[in-house]
N, CA, C and O atoms as a CHARMM CRD file, in Angstrom:
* protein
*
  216
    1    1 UNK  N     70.79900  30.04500 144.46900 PROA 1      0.00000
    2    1 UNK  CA    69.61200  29.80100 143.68800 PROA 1      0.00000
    3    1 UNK  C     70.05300  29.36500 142.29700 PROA 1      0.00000
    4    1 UNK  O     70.96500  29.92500 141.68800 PROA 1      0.00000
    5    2 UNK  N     69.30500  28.26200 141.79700 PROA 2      0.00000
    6    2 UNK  CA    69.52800  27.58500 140.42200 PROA 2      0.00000
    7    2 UNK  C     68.46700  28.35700 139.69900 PROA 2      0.00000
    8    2 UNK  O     67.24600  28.36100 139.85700 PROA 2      0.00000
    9    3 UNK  N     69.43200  29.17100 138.66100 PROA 3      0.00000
   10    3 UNK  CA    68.42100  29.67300 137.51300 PROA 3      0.00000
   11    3 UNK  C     67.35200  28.52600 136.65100 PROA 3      0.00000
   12    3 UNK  O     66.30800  28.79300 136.05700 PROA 3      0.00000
   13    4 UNK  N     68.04400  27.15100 136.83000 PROA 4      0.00000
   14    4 UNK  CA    67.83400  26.73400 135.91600 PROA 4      0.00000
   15    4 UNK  C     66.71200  25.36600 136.52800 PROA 4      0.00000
   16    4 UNK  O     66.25500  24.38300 135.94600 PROA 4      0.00000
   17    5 UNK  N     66.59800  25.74800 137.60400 PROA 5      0.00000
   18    5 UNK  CA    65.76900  24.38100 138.49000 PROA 5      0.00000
   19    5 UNK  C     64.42000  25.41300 138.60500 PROA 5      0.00000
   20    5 UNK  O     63.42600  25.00000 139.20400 PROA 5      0.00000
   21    6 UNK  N     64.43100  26.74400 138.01900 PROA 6      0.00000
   22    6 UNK  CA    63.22800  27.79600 138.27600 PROA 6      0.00000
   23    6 UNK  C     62.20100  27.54300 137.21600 PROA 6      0.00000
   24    6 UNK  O     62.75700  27.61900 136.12000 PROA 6      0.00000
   25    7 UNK  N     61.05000  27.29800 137.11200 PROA 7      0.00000
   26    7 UNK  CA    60.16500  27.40300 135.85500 PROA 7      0.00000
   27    7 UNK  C     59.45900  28.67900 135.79700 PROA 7      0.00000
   28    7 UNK  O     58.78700  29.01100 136.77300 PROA 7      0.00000
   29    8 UNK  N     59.52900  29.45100 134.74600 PROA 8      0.00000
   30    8 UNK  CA    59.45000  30.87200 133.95100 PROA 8      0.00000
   31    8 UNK  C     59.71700  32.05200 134.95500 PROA 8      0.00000
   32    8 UNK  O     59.71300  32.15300 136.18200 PROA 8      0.00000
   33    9 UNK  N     59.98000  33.00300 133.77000 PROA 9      0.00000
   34    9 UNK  CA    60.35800  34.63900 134.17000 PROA 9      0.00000
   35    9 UNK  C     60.31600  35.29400 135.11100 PROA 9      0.00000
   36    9 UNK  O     61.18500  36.02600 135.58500 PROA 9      0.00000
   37   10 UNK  N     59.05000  35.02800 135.53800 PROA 10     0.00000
   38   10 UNK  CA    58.10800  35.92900 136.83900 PROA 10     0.00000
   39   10 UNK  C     58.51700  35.19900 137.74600 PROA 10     0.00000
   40   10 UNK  O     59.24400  35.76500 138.56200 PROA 10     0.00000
   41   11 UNK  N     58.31600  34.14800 137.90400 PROA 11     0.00000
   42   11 UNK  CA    59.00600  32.82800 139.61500 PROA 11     0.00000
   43   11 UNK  C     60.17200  33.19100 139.62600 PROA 11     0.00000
   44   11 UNK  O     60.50600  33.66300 140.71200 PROA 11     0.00000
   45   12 UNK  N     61.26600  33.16200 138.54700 PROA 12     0.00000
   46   12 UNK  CA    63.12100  33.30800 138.55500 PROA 12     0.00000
   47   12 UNK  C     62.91600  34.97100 139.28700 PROA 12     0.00000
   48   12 UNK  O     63.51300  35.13900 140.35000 PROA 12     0.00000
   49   13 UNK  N     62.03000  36.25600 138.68800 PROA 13     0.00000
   50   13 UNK  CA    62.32400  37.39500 139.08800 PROA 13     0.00000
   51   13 UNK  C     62.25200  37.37300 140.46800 PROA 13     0.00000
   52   13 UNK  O     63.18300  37.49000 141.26500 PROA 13     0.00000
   53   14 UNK  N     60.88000  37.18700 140.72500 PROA 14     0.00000
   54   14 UNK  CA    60.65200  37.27300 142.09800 PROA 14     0.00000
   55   14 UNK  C     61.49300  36.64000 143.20500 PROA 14     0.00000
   56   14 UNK  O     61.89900  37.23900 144.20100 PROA 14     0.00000
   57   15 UNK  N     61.68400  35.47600 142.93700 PROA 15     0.00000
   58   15 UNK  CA    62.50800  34.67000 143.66400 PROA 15     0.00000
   59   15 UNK  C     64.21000  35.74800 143.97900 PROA 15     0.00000
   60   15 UNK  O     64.64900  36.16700 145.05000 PROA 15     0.00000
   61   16 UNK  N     64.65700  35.86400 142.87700 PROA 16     0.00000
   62   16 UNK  CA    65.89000  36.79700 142.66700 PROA 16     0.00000
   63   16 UNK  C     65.65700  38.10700 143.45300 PROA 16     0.00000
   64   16 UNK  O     66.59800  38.83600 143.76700 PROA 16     0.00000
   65   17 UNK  N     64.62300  38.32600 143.69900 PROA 17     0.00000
   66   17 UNK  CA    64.25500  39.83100 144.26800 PROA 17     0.00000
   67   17 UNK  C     64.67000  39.57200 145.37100 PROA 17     0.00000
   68   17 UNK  O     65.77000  40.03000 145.68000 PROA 17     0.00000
   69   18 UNK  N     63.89900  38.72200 146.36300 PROA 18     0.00000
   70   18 UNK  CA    64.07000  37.86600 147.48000 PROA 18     0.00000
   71   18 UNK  C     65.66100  37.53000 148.11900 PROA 18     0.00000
   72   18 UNK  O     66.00900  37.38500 149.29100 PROA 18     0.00000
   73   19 UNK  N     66.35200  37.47800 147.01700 PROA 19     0.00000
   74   19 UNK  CA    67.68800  37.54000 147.10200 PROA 19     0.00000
   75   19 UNK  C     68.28200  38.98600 147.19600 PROA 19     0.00000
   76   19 UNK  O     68.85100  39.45700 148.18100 PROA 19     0.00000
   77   20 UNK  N     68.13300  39.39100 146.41800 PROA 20     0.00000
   78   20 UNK  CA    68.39500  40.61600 146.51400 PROA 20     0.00000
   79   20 UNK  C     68.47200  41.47800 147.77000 PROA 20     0.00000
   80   20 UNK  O     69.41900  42.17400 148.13700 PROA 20     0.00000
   81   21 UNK  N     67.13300  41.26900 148.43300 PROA 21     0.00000
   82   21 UNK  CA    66.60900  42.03600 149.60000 PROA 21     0.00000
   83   21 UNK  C     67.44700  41.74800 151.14300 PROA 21     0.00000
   84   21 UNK  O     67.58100  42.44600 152.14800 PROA 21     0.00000
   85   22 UNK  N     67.88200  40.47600 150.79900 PROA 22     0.00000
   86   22 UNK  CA    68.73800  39.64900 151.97200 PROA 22     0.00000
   87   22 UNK  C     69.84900  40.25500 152.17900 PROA 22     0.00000
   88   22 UNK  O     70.36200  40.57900 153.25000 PROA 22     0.00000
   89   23 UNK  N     70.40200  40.47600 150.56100 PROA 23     0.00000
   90   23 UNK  CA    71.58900  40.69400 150.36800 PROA 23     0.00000
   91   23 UNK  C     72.10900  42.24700 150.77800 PROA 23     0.00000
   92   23 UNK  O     73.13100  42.55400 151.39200 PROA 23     0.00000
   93   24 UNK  N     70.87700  43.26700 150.13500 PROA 24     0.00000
   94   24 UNK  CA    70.94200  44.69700 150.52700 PROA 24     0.00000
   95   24 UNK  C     70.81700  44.58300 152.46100 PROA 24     0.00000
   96   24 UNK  O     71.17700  45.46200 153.24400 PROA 24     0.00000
   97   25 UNK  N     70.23100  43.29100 152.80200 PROA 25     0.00000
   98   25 UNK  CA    70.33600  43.86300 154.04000 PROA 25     0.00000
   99   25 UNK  C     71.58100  43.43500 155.29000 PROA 25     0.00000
  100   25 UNK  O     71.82700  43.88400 156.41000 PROA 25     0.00000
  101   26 UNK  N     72.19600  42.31200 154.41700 PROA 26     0.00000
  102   26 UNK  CA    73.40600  42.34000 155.09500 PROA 26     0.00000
  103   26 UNK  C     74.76500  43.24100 154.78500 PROA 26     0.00000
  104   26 UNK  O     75.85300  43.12100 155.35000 PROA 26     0.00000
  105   27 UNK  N     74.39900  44.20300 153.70500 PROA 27     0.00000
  106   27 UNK  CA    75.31400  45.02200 153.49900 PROA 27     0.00000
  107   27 UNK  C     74.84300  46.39100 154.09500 PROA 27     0.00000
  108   27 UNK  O     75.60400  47.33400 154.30900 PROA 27     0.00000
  109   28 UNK  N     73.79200  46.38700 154.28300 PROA 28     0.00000
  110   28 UNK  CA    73.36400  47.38900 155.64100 PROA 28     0.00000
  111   28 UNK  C     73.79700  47.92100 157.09100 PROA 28     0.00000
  112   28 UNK  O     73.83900  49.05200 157.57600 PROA 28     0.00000
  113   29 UNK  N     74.23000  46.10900 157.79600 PROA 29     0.00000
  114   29 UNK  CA    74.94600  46.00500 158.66900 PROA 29     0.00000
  115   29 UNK  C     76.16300  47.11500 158.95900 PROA 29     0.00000
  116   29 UNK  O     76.95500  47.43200 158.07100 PROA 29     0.00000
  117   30 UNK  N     76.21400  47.66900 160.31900 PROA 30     0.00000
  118   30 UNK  CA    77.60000  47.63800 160.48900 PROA 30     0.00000
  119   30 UNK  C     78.82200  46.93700 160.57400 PROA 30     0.00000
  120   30 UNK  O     78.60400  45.82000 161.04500 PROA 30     0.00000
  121   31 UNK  N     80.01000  47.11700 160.31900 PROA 31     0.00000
  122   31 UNK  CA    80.87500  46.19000 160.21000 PROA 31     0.00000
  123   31 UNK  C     80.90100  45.02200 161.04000 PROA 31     0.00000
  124   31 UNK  O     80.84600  43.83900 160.70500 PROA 31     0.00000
  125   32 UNK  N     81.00300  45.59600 162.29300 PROA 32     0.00000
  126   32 UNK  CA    80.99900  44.83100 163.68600 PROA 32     0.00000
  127   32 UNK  C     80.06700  43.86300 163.76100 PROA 32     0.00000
  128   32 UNK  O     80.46900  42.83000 164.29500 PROA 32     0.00000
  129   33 UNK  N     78.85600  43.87100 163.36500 PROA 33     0.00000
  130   33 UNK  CA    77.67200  42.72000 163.17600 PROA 33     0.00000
  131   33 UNK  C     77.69600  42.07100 161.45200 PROA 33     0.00000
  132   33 UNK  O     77.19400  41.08100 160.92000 PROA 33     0.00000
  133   34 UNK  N     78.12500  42.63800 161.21100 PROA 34     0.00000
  134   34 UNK  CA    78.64400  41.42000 159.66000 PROA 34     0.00000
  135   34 UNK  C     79.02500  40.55500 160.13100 PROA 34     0.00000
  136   34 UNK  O     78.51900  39.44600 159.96000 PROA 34     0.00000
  137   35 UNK  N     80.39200  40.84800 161.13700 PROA 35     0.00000
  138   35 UNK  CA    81.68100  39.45200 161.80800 PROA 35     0.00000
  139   35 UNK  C     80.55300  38.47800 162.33500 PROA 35     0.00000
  140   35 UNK  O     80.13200  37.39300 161.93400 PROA 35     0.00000
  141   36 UNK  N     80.29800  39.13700 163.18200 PROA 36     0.00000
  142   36 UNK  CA    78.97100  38.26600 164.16500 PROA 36     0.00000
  143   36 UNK  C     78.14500  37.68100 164.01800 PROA 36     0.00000
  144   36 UNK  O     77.64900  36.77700 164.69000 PROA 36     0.00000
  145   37 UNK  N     77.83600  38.21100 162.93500 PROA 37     0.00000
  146   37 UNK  CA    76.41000  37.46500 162.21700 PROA 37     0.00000
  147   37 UNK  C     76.25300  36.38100 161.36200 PROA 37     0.00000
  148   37 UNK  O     77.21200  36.51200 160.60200 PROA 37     0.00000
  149   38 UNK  N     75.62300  35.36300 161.00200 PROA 38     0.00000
  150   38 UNK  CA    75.54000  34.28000 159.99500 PROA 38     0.00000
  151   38 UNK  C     74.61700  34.81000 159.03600 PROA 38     0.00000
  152   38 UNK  O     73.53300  35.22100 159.45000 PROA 38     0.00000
  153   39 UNK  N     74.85700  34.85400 157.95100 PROA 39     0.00000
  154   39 UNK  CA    73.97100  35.27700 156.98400 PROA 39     0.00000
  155   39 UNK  C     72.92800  34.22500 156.66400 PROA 39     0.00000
  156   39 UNK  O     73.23800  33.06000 156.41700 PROA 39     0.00000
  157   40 UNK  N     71.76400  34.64300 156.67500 PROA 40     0.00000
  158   40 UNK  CA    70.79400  33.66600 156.65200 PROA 40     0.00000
  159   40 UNK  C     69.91900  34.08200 155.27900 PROA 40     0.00000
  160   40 UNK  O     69.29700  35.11400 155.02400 PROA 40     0.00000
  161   41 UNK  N     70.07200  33.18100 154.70600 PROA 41     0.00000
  162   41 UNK  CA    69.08300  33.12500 153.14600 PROA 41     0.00000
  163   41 UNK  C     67.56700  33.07700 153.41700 PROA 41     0.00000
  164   41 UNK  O     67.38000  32.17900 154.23900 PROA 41     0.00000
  165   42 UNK  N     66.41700  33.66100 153.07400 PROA 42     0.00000
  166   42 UNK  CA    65.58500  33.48900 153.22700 PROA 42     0.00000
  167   42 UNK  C     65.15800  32.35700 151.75400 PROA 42     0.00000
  168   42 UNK  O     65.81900  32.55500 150.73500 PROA 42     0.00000
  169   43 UNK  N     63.82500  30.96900 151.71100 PROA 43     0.00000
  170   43 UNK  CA    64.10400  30.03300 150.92100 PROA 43     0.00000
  171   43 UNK  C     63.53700  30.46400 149.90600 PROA 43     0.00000
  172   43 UNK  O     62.43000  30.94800 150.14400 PROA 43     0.00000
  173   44 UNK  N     63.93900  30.48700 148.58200 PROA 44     0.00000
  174   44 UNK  CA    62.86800  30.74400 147.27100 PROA 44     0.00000
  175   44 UNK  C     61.34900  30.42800 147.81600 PROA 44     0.00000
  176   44 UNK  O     61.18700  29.52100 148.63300 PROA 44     0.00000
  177   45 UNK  N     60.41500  31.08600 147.40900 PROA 45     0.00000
  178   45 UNK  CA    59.06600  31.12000 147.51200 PROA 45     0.00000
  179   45 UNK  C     58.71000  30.48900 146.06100 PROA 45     0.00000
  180   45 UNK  O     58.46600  29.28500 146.14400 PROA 45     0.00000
  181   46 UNK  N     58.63500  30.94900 144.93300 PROA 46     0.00000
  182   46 UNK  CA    58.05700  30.91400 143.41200 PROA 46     0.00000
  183   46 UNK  C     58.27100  29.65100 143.31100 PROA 46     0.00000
  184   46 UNK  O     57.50000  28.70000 143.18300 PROA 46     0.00000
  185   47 UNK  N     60.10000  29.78000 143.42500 PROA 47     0.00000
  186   47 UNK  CA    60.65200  28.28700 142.98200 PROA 47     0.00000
  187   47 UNK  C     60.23700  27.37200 143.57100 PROA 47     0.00000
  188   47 UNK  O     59.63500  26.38400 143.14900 PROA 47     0.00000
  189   48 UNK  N     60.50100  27.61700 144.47500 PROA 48     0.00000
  190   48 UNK  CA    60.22400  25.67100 145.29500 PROA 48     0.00000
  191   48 UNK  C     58.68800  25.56900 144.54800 PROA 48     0.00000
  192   48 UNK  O     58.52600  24.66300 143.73100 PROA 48     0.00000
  193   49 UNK  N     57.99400  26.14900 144.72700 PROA 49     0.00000
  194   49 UNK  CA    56.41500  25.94200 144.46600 PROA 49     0.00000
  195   49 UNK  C     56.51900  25.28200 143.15200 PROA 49     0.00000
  196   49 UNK  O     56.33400  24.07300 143.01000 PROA 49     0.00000
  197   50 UNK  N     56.92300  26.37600 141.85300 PROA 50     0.00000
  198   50 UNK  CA    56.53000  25.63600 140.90300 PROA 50     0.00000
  199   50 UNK  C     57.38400  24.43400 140.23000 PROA 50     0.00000
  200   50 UNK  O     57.05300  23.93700 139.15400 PROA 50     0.00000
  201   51 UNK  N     58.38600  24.06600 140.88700 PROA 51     0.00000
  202   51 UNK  CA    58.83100  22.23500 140.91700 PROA 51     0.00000
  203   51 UNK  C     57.74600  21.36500 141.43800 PROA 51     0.00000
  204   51 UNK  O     57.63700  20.24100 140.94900 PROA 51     0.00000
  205   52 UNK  N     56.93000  21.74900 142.37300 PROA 52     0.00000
  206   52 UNK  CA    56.40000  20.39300 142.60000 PROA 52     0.00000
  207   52 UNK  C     54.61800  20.52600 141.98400 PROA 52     0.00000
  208   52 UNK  O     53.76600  19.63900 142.03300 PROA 52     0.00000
  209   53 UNK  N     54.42500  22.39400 141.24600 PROA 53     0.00000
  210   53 UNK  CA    53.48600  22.10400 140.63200 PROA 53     0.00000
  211   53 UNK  C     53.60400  22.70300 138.92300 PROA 53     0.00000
  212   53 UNK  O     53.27900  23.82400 138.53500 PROA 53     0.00000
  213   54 UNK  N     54.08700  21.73700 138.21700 PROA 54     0.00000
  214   54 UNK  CA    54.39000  22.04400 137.22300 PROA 54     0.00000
  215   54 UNK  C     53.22500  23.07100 135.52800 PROA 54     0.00000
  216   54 UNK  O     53.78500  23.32900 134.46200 PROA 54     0.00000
């Protein structure tokens, strides 16, 4: 995620949360399904939105 492609505070937080949540949940995993697994990003919500509505 580009901090800097985000327009204001609240879209960058939320969006970052979103990250966050992915992230706590592939470190959740047991080891054995870490190997196995592809980590999959879920896509900014806030961001994408407010690029194309400024």
């Amino acid at each position: 995620m580009h901090a800097n492609c985000c327009i204001g505070l609240r879209t960058k937080i939320h969006d970052l949360k979103i990250v966050m949540e992915d992230w706590r949940s592939y470190l959740s995993l047991p080891p054995n399904l870490k190997r196995l697994r592809t980590l999959a990003w879920r896509v900014p919500r806030n961001c994408s939105f407010s690029l194309s509505h400024p």
